[in-house]
Backbone bond lengths (Angstrom), bond angles and torsions (degrees), N, CA, C in turn:
res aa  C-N    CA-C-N  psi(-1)  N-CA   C-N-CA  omega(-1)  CA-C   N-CA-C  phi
1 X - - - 1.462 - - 1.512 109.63 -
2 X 1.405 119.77 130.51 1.080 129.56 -179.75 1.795 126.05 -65.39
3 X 1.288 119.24 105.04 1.584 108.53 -176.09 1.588 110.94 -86.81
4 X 1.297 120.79 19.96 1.397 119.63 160.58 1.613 117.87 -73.66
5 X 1.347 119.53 155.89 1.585 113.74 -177.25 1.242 95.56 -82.66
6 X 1.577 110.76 177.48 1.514 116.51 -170.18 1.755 76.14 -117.94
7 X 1.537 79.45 165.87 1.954 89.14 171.01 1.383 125.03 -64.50
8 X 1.662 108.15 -20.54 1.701 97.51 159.85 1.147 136.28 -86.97
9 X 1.399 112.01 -10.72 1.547 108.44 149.05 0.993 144.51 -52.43
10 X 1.489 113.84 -39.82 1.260 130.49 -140.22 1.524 78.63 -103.23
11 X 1.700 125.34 -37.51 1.517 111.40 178.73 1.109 111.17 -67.89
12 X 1.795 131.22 -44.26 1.121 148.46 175.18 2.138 94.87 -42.80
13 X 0.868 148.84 -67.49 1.252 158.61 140.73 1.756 125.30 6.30
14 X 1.185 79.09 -39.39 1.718 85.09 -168.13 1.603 86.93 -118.22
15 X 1.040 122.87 -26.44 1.593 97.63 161.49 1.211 121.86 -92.63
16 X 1.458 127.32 12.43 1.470 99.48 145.75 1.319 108.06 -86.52
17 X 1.425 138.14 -25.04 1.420 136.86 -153.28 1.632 92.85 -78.92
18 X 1.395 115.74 -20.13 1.391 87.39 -173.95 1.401 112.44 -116.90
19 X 1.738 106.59 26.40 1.294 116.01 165.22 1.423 103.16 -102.40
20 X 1.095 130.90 -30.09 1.754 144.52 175.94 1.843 77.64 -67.00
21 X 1.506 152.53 -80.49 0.889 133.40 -158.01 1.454 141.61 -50.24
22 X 1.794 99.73 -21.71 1.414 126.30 -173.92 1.929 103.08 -93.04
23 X 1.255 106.67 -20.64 1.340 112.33 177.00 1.474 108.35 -79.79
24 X 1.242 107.77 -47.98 1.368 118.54 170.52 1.944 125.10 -38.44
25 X 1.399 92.89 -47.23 1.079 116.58 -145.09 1.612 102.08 -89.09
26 X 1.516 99.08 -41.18 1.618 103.47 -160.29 1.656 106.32 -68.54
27 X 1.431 123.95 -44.99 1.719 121.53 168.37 1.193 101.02 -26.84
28 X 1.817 136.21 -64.95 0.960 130.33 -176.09 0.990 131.39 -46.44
29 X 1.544 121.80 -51.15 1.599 120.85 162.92 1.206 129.97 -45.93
30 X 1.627 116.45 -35.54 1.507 116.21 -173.51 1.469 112.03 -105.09
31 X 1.252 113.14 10.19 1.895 123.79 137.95 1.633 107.24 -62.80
32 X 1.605 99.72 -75.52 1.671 93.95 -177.01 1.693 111.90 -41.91
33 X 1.452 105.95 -54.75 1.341 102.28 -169.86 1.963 124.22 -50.12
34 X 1.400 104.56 -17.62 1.322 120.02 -168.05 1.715 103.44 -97.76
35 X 1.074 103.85 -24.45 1.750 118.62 -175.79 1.521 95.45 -77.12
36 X 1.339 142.78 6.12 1.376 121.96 -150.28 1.546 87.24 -160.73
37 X 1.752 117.61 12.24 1.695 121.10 166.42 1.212 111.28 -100.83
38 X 1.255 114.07 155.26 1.268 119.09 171.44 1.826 100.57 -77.51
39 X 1.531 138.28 -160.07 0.908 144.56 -165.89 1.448 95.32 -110.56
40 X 1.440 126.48 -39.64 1.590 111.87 171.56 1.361 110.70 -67.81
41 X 1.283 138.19 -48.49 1.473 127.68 173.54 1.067 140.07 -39.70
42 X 1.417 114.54 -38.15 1.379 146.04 160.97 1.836 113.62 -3.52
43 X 1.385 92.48 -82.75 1.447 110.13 152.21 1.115 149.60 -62.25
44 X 1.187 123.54 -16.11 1.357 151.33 -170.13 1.562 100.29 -42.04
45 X 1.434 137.89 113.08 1.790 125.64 140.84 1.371 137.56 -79.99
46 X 1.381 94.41 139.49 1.008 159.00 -26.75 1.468 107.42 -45.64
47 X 1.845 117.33 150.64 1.288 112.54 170.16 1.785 108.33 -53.34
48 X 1.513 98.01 161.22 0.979 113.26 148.85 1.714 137.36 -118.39
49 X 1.295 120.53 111.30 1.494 116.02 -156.83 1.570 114.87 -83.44
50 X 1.644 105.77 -0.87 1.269 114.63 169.58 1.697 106.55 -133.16
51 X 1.092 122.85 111.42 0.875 136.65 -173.02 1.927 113.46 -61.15
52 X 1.152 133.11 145.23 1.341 122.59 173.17 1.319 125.64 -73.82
53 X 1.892 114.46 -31.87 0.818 121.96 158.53 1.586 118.65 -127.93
54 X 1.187 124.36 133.56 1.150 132.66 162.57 1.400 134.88 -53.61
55 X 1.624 123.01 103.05 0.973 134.40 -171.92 1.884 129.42 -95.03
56 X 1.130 127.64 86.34 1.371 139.97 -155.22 1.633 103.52 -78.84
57 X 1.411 110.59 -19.31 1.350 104.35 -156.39 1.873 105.11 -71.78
58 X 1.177 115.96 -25.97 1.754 114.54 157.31 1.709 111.90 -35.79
59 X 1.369 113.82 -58.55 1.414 104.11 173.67 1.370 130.84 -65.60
60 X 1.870 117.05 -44.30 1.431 91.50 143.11 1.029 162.48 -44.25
61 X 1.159 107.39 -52.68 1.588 118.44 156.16 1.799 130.82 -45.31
62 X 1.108 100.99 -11.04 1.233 132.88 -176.26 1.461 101.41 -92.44
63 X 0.782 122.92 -74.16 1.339 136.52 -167.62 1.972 113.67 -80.80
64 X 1.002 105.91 -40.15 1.452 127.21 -177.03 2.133 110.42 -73.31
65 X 1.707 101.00 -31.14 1.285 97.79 -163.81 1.568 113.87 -128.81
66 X 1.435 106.90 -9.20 1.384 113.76 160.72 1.223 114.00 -123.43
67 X 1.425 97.69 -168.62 1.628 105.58 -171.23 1.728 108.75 -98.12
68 X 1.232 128.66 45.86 1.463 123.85 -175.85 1.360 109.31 -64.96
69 X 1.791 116.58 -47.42 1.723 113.71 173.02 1.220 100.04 -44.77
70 X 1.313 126.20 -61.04 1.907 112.42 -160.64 1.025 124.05 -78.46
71 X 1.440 124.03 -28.52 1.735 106.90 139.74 1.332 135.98 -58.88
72 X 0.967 113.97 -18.38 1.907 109.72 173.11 1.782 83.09 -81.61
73 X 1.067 127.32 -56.41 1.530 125.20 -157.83 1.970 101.33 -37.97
74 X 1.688 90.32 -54.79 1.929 113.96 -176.32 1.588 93.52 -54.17
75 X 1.065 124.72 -90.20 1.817 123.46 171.03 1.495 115.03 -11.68
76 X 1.059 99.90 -71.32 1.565 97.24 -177.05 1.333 106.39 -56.93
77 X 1.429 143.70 -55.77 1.253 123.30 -164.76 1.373 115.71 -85.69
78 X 1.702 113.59 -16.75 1.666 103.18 160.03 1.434 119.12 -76.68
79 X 1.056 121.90 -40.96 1.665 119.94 167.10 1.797 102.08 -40.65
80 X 1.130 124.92 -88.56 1.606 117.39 175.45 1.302 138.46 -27.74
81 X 1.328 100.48 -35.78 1.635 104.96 161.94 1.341 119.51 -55.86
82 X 1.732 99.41 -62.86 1.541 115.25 -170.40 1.983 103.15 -54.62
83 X 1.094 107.11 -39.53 1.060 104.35 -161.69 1.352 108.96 -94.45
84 X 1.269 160.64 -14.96 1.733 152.83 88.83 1.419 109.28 0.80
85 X 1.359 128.24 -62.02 1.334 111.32 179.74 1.792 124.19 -72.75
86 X 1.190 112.53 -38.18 1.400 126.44 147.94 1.552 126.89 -21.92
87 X 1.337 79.92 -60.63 1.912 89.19 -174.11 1.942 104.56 -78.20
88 X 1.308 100.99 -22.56 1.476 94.51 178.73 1.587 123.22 -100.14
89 X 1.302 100.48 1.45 1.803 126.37 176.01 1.745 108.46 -78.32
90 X 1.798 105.76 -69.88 1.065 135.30 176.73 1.303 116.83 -55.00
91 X 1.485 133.32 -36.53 1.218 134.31 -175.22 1.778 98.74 -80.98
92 X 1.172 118.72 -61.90 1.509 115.47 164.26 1.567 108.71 -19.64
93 X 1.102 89.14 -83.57 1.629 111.26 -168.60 1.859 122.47 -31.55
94 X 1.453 82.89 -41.92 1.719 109.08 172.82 1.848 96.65 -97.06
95 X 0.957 160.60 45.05 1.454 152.80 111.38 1.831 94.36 -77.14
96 X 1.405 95.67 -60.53 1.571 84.30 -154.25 1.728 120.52 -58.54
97 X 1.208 99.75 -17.93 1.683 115.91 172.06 1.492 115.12 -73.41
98 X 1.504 112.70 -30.53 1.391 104.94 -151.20 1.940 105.25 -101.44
99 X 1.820 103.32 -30.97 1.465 138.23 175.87 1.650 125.10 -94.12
100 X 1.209 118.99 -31.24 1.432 125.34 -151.66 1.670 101.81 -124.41
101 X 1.221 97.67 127.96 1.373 104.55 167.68 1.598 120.40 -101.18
102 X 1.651 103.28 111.70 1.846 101.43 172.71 1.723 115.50 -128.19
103 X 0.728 140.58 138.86 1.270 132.55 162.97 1.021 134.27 -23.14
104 X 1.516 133.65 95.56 1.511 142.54 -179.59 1.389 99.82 105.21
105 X 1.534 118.34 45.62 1.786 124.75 -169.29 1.891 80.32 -91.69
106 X 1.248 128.01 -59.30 1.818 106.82 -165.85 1.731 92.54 -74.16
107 X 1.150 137.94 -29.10 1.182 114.14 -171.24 1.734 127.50 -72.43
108 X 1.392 97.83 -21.03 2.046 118.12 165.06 1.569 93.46 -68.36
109 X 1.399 123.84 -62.12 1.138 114.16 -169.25 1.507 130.59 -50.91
110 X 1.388 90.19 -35.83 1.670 93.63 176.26 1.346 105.55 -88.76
111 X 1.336 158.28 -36.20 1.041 126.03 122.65 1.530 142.68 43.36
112 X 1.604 79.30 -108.35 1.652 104.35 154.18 1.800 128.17 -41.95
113 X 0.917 80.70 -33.53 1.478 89.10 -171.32 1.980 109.09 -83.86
114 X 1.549 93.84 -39.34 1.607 76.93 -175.54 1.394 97.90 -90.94
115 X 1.484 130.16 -12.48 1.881 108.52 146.86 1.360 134.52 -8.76
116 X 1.114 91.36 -58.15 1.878 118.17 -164.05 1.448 102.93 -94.53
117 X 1.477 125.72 -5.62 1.461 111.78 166.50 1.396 99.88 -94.54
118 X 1.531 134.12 -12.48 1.915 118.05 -164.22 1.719 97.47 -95.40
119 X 1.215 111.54 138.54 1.339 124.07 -168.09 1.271 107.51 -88.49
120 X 1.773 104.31 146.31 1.406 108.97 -164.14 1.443 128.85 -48.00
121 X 1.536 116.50 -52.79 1.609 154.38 128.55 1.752 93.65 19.05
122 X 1.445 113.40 -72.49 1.525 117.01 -145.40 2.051 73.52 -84.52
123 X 1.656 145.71 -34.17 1.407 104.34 -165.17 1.493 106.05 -93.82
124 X 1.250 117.10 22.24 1.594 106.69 179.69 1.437 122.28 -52.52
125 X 1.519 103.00 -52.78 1.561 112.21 -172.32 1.786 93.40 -64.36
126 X 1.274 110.17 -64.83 1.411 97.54 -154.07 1.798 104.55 -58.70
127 X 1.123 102.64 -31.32 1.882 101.59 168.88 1.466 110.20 -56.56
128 X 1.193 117.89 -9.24 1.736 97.42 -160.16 1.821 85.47 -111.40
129 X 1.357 126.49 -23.23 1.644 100.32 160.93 1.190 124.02 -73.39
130 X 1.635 110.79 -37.36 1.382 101.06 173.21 1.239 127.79 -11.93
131 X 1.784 89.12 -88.09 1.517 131.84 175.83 1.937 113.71 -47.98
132 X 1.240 131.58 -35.48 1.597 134.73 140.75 1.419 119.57 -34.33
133 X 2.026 109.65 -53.99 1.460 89.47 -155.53 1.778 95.69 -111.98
134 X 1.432 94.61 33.97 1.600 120.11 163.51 1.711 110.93 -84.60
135 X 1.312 83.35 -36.73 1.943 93.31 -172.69 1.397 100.77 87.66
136 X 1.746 126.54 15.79 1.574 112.47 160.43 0.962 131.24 -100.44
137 X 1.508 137.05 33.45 1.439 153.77 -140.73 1.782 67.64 -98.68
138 X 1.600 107.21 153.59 1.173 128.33 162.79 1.772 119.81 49.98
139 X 1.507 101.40 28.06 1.145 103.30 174.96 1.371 121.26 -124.63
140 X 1.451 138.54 -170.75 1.239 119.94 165.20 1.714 133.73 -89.20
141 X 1.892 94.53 -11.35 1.626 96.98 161.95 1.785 107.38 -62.58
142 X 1.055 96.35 -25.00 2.033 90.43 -164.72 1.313 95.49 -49.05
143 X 1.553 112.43 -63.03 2.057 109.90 169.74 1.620 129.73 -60.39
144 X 1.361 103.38 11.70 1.834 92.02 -171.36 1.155 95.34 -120.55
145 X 1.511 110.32 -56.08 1.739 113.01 177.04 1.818 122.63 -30.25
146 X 1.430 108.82 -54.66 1.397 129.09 -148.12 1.534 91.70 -84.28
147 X 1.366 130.51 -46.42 1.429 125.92 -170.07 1.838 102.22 -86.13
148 X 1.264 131.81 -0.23 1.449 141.61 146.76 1.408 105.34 -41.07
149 X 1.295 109.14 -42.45 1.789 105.35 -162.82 1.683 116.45 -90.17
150 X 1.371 108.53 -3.73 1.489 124.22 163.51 1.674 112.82 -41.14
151 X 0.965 131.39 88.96 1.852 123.16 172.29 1.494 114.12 -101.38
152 X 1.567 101.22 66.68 1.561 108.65 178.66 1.062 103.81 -107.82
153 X 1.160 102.15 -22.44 1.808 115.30 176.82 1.468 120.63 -82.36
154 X 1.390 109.95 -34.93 1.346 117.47 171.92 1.525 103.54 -47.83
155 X 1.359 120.42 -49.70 1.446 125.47 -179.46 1.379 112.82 -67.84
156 X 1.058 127.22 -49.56 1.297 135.53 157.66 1.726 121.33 -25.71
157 X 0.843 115.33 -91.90 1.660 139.62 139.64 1.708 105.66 -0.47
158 X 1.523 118.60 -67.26 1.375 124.62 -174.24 1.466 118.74 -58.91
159 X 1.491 102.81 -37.47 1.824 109.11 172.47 1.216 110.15 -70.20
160 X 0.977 146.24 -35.56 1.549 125.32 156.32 1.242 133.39 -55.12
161 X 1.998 107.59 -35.78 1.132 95.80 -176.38 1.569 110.15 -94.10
162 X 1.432 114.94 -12.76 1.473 118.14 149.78 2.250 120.60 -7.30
163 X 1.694 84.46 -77.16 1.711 110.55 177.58 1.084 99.86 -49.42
164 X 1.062 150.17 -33.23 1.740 138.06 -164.20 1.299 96.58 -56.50
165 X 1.233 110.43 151.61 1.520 107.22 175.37 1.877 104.17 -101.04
166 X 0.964 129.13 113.17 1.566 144.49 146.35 1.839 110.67 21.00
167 X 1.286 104.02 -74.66 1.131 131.50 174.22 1.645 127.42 -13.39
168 X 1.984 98.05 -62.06 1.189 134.28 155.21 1.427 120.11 -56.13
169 X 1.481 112.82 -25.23 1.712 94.32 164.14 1.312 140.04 -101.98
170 X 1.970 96.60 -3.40 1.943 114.88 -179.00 1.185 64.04 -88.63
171 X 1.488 167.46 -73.88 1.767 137.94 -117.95 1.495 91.21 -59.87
172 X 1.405 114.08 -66.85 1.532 119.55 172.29 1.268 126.30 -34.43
173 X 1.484 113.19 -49.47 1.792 102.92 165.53 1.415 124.92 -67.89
174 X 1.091 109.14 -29.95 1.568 113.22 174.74 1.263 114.15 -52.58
175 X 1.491 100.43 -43.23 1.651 96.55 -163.04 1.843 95.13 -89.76
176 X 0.820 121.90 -6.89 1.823 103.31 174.88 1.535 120.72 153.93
177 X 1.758 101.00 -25.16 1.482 129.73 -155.34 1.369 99.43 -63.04
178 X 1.405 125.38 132.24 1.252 128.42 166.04 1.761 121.69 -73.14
179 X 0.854 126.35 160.55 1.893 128.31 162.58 1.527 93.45 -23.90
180 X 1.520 117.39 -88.65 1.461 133.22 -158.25 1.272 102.64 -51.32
181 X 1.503 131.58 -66.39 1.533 128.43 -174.65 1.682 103.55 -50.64
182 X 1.109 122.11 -44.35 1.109 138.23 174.59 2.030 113.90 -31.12
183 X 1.645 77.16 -65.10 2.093 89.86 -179.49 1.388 95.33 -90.76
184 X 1.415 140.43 -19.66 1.383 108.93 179.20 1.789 107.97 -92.10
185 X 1.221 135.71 -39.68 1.624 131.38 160.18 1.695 120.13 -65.86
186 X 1.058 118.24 -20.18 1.730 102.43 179.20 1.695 106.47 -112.64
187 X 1.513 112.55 -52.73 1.362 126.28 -162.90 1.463 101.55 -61.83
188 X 1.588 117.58 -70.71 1.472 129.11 -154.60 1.961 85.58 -57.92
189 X 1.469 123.87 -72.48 1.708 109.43 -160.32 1.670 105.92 -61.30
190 X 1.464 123.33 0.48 1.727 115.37 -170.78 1.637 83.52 -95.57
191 X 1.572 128.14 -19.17 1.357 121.42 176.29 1.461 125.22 -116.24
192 X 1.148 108.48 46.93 1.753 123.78 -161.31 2.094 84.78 -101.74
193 X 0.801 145.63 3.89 1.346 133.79 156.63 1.333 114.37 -84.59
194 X 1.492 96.85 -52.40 1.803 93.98 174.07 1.550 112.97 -83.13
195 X 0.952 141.13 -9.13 1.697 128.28 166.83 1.116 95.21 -68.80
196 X 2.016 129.26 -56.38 1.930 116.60 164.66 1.394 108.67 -12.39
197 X 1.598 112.82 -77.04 1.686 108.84 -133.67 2.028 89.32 -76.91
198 X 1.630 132.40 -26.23 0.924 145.97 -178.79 1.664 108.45 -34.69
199 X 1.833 78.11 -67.80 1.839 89.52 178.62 1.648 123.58 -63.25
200 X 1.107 85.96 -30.25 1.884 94.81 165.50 0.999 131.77 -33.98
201 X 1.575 99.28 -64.04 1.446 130.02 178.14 1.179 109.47 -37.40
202 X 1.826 108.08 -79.27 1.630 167.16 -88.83 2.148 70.84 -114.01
203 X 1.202 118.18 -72.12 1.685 136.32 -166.58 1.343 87.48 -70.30
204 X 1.725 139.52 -62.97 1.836 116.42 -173.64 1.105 114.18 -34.21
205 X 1.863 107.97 -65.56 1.379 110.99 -154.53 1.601 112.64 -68.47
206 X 1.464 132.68 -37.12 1.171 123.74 150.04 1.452 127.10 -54.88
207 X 1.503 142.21 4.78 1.086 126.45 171.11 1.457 95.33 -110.89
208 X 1.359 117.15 -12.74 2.057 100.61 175.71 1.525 89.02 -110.45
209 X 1.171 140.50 50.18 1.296 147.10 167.17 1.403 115.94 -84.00
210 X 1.533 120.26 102.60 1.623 115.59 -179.14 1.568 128.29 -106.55
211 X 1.675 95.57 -60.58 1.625 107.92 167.92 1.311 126.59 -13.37
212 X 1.893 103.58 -73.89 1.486 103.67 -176.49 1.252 115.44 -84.89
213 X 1.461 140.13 -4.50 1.360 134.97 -175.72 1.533 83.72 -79.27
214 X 1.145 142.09 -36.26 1.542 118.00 -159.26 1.458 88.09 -84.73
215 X 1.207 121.33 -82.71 1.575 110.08 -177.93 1.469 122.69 -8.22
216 X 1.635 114.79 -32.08 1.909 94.55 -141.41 1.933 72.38 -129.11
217 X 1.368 126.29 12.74 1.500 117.08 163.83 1.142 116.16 -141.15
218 X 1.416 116.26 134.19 1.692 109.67 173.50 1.812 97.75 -127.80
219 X 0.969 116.58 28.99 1.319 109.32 166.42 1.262 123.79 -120.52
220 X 1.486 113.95 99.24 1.394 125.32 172.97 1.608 126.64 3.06
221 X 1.774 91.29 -67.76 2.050 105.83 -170.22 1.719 92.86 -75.68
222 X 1.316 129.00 3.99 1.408 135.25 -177.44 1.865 119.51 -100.36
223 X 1.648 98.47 -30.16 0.984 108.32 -162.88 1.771 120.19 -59.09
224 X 1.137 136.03 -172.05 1.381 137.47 141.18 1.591 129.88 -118.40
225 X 1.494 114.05 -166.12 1.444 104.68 -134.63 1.577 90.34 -81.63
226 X 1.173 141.78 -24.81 1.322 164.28 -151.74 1.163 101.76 -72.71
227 X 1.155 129.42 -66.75 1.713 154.62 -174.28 1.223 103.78 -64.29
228 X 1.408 109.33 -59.10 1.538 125.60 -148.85 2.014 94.43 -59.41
229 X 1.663 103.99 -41.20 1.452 111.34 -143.83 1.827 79.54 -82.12
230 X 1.445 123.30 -36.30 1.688 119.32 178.93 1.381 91.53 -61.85
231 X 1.089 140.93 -64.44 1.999 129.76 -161.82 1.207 92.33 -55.73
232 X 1.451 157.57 9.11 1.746 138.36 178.44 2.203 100.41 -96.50
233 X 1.382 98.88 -7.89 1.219 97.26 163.81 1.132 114.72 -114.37
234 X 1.656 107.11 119.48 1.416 140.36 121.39 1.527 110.02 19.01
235 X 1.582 110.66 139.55 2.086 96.71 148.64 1.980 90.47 -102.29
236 X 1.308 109.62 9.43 1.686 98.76 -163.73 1.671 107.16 -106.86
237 X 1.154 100.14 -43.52 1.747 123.64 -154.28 1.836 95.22 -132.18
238 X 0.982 117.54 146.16 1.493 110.88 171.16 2.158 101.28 -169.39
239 X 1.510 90.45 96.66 1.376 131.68 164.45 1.535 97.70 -18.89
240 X 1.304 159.55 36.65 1.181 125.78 -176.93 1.744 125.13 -44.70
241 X 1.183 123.49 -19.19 1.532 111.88 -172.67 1.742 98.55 -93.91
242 X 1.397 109.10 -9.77 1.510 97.79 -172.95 1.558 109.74 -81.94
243 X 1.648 118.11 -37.71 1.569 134.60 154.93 1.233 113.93 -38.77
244 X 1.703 128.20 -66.99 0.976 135.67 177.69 1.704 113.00 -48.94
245 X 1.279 142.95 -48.14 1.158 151.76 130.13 1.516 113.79 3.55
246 X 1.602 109.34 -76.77 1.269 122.29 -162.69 1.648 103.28 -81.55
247 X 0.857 148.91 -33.09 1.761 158.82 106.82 1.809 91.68 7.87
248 X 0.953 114.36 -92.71 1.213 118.03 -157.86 1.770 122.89 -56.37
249 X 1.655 81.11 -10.55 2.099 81.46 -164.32 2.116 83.57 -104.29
250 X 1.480 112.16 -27.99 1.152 91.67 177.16 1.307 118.63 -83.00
251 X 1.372 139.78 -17.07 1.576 129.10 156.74 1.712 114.78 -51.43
252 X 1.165 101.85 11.47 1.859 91.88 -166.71 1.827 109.27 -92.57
253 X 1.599 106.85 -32.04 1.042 97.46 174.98 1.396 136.94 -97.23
254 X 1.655 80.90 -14.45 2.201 98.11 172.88 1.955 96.19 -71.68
255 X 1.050 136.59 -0.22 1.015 147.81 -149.68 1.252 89.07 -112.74
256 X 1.113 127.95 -105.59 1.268 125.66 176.52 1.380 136.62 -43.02
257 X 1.130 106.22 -29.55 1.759 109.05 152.89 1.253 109.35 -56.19
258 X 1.302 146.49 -60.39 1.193 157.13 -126.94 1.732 92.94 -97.69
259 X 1.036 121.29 -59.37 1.820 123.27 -177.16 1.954 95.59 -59.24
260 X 1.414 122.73 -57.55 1.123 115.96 174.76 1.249 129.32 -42.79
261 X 1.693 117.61 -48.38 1.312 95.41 175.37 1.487 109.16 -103.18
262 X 1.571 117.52 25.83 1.529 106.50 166.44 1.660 96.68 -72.58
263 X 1.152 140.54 -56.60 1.242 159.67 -82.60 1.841 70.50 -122.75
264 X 1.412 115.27 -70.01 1.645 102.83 175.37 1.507 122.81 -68.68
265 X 1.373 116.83 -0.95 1.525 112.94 159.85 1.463 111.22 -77.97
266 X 1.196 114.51 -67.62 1.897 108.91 165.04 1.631 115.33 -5.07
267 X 1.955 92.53 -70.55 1.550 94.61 -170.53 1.518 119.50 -52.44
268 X 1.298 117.77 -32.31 1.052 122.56 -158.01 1.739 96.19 -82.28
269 X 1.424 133.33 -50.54 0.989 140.71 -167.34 2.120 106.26 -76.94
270 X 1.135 125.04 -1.89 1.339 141.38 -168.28 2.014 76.58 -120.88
271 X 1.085 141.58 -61.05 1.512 124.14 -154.03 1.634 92.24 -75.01
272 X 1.483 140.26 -25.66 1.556 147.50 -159.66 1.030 101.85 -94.71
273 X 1.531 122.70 -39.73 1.650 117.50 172.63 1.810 114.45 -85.58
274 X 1.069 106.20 1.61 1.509 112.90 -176.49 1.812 101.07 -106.27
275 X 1.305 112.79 -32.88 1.719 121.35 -179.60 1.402 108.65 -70.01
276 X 1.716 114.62 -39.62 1.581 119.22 -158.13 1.103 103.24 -105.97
């Protein structure tokens, strides 16, 4: 029996993918399309998804009357932190788990492990005295510190360095190599695909991060992009083209980050299956 598709599958196939694509796709359009109305159009029947005339003043206003630069500015530099220190926490963390033998190595692990099963939800409260009778309420450790303690990555991180083969790291001890020279010249570039998809992660989930930024900031020029874009609604009046706007300009750079370093995860994962 043949395990090739037949041609009605394969059509059957691509028309769902490119009905899953059109589903995908269309929210997006009728953001842009709403970002580019004036406030009487808005409503207008039947919509219109192309407007007759193009209306920019949402982005000014956007840009001109709130603080959207300084929350993307706050985002961007807490995402980078978290995620630089992360990747250099977690990669440690995952050598010494995956290579190194110390005393209480399954008992950290398990640990670790039931970390990553308790849901974010249930540590808010107890995170938010912590972090109070820390004295970081309203600062930017309150967001960098707390997502440090994430060890999804540690696990993450360890399956790669799991695959290494053994072999490759007594050559290194033999010849002189310490632990550290050890994980920073062989380990970290034999795991430069998975620190990619790590940071990926590690930078999404802090840039669509909402819950605790509102909890752990109440200062506006402090805030991030998440929060910032929920405070543009009103309980009275509520701007739809000015939201739609701020929606649309903040998918632009998780966007392009995200295709960029998919595009060098590929390579890297196409040069590892082509080396091994």
């Amino acid at each position: 029996m043949s395990l090739q598709p037949t041609r009605p599958m394969m059509a059957a196939s691509y028309g769902l993918l490119a009905i899953a694509a059109v589903v995908s796709i269309v929210p997006f359009l009728y953001i842009l399309s709403t970002s580019i109305k004036d406030t009487r159009s808005l409503f207008s029947y039947p919509p219109e998804w192309i407007p007759d005339q193009v209306f920019w003043g949402n982005y000014a206003k956007l840009l001109q009357e709130t603080s959207f630069l300084n929350w993307t500015a706050n985002t961007f530099m807490v995402g980078i932190m978290i995620t630089v220190l992360k990747l250099a926490i977690d990669a440690m963390a995952a050598y010494a788990l995956a290579k190194l033998d110390f005393v209480g190595k399954r008992a950290v692990s398990a640990v670790l492990l039931t970390a990553v099963a308790i849901p974010v939800a249930a540590l808010i409260i107890p995170l938010f005295f912590l972090v109070r009778d820390m004295g970081l309420l309203n600062t930017y450790w309150a967001l960098i510190l707390p997502a440090l303690a994430n060890p999804l990555g540690i696990f993450l991180l360890r399956s790669f360095i799991v695959s290494l083969p053994d072999d490759l790291l007594h050559s290194a001890r033999l010849d002189g190599a310490g632990e550290f020279r050890i994980f920073v010249q062989i380990i970290l570039p034999l795991i430069s695909s998975g620190l990619v998809v790590h940071a990926i992660f590690t930078f999404m989930l802090q840039y669509t991060n909402f819950l605790w930024p509102l909890v752990a900031i109440q200062t506006e020029s402090r805030q991030v992009l998440t929060v910032g874009i929920a405070s543009l609604k009103s309980n009275f009046v509520v701007d739809w083209g000015l939201i739609s706007a701020a929606s649309l300009l903040a998918t632009i750079p998780i966007t392009l980050l995200f295709l960029a370093l998919q595009r060098f995860f590929m390579a890297q994962s196409l040069s590892s299956a082509l080396k091994g």
